[in-house]
TIPA-619407 format. One record per residue: x, y, z of N, C-alpha, C in turn. Coordinates in steps of 0.02 Angstrom, whole numbers, plus 50000, padded with zeros to 5 digits. Last residue first. Layout:
XYZXYZXYZ ...
//
This chain:
498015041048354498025049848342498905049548411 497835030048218498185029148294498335038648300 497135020448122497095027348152497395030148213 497705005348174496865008148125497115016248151 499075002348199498474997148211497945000648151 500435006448232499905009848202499405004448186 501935003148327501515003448238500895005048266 503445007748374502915010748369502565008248331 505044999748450504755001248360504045001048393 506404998148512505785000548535505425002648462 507944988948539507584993448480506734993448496 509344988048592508624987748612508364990748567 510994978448592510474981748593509884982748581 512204971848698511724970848682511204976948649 513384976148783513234974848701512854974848681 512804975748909513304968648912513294968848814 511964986048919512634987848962512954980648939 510984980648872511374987548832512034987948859 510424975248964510654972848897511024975248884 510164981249080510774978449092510854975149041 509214990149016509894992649035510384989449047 508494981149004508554984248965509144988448967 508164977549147508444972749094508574975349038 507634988149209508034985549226508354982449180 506454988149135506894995149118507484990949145 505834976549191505844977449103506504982749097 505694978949325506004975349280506074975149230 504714993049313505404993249331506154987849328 503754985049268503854989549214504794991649258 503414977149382503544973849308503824977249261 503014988449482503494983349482503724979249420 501664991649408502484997049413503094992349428 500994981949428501264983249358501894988549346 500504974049534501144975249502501584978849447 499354983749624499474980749579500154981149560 498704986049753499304980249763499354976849687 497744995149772498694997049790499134991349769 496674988749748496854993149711497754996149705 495854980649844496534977249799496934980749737 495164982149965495414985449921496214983649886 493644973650033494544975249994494684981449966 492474973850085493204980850108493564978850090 491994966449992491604972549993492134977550019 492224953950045492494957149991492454963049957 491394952950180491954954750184492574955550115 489794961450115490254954050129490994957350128 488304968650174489024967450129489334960050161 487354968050247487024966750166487824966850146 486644966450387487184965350370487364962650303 485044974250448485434970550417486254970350416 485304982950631485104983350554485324977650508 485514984150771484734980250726484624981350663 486574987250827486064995650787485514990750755 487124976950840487084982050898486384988550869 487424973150693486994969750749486814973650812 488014984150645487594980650620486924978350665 489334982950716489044988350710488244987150677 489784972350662489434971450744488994978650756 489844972850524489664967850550488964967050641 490814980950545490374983050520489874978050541 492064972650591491974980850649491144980150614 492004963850506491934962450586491844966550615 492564970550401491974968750405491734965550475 493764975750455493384980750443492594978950419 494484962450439494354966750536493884971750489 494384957850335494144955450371494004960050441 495194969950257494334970050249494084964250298 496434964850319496144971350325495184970750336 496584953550244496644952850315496274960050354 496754956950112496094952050154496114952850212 497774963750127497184966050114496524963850135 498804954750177498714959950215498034964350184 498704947350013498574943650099498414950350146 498994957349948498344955749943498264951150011 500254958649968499894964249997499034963750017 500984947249968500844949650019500594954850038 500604946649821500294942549866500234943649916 501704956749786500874955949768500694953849822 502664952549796502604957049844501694959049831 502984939249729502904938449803502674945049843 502824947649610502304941849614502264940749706 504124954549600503454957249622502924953549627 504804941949623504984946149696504154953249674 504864938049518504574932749559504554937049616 505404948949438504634947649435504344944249479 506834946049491506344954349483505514950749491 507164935949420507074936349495506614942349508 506974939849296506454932849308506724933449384 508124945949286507354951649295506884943949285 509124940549290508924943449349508224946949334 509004932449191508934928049256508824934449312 509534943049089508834938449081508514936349181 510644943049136510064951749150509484949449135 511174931349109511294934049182510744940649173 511024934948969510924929449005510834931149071 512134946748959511324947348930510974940248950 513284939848986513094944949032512394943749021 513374930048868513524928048953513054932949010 513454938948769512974934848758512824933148829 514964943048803514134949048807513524947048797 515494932948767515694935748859515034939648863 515314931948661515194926848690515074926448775 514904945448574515674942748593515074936248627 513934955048533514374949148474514714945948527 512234952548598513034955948592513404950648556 510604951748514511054949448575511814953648537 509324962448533509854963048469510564959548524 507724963748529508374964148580508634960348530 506464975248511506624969548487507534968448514 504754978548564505254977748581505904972648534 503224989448506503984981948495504374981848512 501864996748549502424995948557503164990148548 500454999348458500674993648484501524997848499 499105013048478499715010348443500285005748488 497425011248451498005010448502498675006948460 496395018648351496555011848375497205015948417 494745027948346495565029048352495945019348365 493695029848323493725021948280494545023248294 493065036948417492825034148445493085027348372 493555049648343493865048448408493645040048442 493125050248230493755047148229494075043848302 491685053448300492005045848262492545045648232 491935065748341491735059348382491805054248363 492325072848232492785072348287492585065948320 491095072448183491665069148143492395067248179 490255079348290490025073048250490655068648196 490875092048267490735087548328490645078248317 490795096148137491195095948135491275090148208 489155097148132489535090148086490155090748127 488915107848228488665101448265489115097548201 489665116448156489795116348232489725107748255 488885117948065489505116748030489815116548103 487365120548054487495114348067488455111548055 487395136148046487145133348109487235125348119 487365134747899487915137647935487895135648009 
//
């Protein structure tokens, strides 16, 4: 009776630990007319501008990042030398390249284009599968 606590723990832990991740599908359904094929083209081209514009806003964050951890390893640096202590980091040590990921930007192109499918006929079908155990 004292071991129906600890199995039940133990069974939880290995579904939990063989769960798989369920895949998301996108599948785009072009518009009948020729004029709605036209549009859904044009919502293509604009979210390949979308992306090049978060790729460019990347870069310039990660440039202004480097640029950061350089003055903040130069402050440490001298701080270092003045106080006679080693200088054991490196100026990749104050990045922080944590803010300057795109992925919200990518995901707001995707929605973008999805809407401007739908809006030219076009439609979107989002299909869920199930890999191994998906809770």
């Amino acid at each position: 009776m004292r071991f129906v606590p600890l199995l039940m723990m133990l069974i939880l832990v290995t579904f939990t630990g063989c769960a798989g991740q369920a895949a998301k599908n996108t599948s785009y359904i072009a518009p009948n007319t020729p004029g709605g094929r036209m549009c859904a083209n044009q919502c293509l081209e604009a979210k390949g501008y979308c992306r090049e514009t978060c790729n460019l806003e990347e870069r310039s964050c990660l440039n202004l990042t480097q640029a950061q951890a350089i003055q903040d390893y130069d402050k440490y640096a001298r701080e270092q030398f003045f106080s006679h202590q080693p200088a054991d980091l490196q100026p990749r040590d104050f990045e922080r390249n944590d803010k300057c990921s795109p992925n919200s930007c990518y995901d707001d192109c995707e929605d973008n284009y999805k809407s401007c499918y739908q809006t030219c006929g076009g439609k979107v079908e989002v299909t869920t599968s199930c890999q191994f155990l998906c809770f």
